[in-house]
N, C-alpha and C positions, 0 to 999 in steps of 0.2 A: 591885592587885598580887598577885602568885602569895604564896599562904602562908607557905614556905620563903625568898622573896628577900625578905618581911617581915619575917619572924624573923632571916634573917643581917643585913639594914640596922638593926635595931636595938642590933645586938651591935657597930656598927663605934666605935670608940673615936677621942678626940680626937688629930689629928696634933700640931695645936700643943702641947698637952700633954705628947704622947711626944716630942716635938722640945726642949722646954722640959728635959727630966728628961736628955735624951741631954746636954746640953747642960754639964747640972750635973757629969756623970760623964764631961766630959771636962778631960782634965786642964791644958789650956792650953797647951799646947806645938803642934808641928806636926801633924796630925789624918792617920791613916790609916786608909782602906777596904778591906775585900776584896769584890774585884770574884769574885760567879761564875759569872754568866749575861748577861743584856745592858751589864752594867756594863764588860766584858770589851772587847767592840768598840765600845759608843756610851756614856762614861764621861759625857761632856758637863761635863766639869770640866777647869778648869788641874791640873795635878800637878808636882810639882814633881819628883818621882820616880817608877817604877812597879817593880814585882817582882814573881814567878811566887812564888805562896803556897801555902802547905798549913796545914787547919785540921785539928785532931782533935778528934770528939765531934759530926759534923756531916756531910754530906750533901748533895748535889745530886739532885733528885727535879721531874719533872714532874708536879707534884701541887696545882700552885695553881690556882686557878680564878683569870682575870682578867675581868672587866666592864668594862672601861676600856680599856686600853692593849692588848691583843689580843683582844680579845672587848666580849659589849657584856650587859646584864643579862638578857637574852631569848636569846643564846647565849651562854654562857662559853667564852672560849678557856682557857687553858693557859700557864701560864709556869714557869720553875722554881724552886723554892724551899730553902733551905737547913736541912733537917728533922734533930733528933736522932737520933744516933748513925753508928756511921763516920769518914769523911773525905773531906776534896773539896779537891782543886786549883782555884788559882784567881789572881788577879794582886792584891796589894794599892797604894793608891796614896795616895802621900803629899803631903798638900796643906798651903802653908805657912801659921804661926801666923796673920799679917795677916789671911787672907782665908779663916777655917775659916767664919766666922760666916753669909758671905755665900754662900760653897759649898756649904754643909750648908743653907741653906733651898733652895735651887735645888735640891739631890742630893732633899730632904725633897716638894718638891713634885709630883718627878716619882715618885718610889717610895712616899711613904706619903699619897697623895689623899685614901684613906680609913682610914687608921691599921690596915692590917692585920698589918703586921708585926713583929715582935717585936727591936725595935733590942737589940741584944748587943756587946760589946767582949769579941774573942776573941782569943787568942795566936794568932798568926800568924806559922810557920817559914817565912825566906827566905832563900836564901844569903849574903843579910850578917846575919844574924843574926831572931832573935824580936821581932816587934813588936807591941802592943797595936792592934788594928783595930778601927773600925765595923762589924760586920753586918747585914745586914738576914735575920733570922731568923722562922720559921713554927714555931707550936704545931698538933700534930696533931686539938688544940683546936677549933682556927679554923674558923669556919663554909665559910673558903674554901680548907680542906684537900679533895683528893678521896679521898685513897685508893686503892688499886689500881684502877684502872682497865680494862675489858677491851679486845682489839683493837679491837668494833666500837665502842667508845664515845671513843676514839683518834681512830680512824680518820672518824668525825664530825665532833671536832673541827679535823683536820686539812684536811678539804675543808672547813668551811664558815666557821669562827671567826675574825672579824677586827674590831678596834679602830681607835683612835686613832692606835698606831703601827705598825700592819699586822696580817700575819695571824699565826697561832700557828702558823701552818707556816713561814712566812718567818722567825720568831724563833729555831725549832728551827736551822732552815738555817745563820743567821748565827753562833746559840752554836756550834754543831758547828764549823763553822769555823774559828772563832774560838781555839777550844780543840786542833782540830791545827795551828794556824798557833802556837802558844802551846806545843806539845811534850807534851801534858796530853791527850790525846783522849778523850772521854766513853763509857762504856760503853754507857750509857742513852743518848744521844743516836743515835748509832751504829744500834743497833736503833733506833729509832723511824724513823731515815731508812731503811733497808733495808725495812721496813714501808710506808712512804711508797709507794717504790720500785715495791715489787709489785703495789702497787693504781696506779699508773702519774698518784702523786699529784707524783712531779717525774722527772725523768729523770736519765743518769748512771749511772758506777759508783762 
């Protein structure tokens, strides 16, 4: 195995664990998420309600490496991750008390496989009012932060990165979407597609 995917597989932390602690710190009542990237269009949960959110202290950033679900360990794709400082729109969704237990391991197995993300309960502004949410949050830390990344190293990923649940261009595609079908349209995303674009990686205005 290459040096560096040695050194970030041994940094990866247990899920059940962080699943175990989320679990503690939550307060038993009806359980709310903020959806800000694929959770948005493919939530893959009952809800009992959903609502257009905004978080402050936080960030939408394509800066994850994924190995899994859009990429694979030999090419990493790209997903977005919810990084400090700023803010980010986003849909939170509320699942009822009965069936928190049984949602949140399903929600847990498809976003923390290998415990990289930094579960957080964030206040979450919605027109009915501030709610206590789940996040699934990234430490600048994490082995599978990238950091600024350049066009050509983008534009790499974009042609050739592709997982379990498709490629990291098709993922780009759907958040964007997702996010003008939602009133919220991504800055970042926006540019990346226009980028896309020019290298005649989708077509479209």
């Amino acid at each position: 195995m290459d040096p560096t995917l040695l050194q970030e597989s041994l940094q990866l932390r247990d899920p059940l664990a962080l699943l175990r602690q989320t679990l503690r710190q939550w307060d038993r009542g009806d359980l709310w998420v903020f959806g800000y990237g694929s959770l948005i269009w493919r939530p893959e949960f009952d809800a009992e309600e959903q609502r257009p959110a905004q978080v402050h202290g936080y960030h939408r950033a394509l800066r994850m490496r994924s190995r899994v679900n859009r990429g694979t360990p030999e090419r990493p794709g790209l997903v977005y991750a919810l990084l400090p400082g700023g803010s980010c729109r986003g849909v939170v969704y509320r699942v009822a008390q009965p069936r928190v237990e049984e949602e949140l391991t399903r929600l847990w197995a498809r976003e923390m496989p290998t415990g990289v993300y930094d579960p957080r309960w964030l206040k979450c502004h919605t027109p009915g009012g501030s709610v206590r949410a789940l996040a699934f949050t990234l430490s600048r830390r994490s082995p599978s932060y990238t950091g600024r990344l350049t066009e050509e190293e983008l534009l790499e990923v974009l042609r050739h990165a592709r997982g379990r649940f498709g490629s990291t261009l098709d993922y780009l595609l759907h958040t964007a979407t997702a996010l003008r079908r939602h009133g919220m349209p991504d800055r970042e995303s926006e540019k990346l597609l226009a980028l896309a674009r020019r290298h005649r990686l989708i077509e479209g205005g």
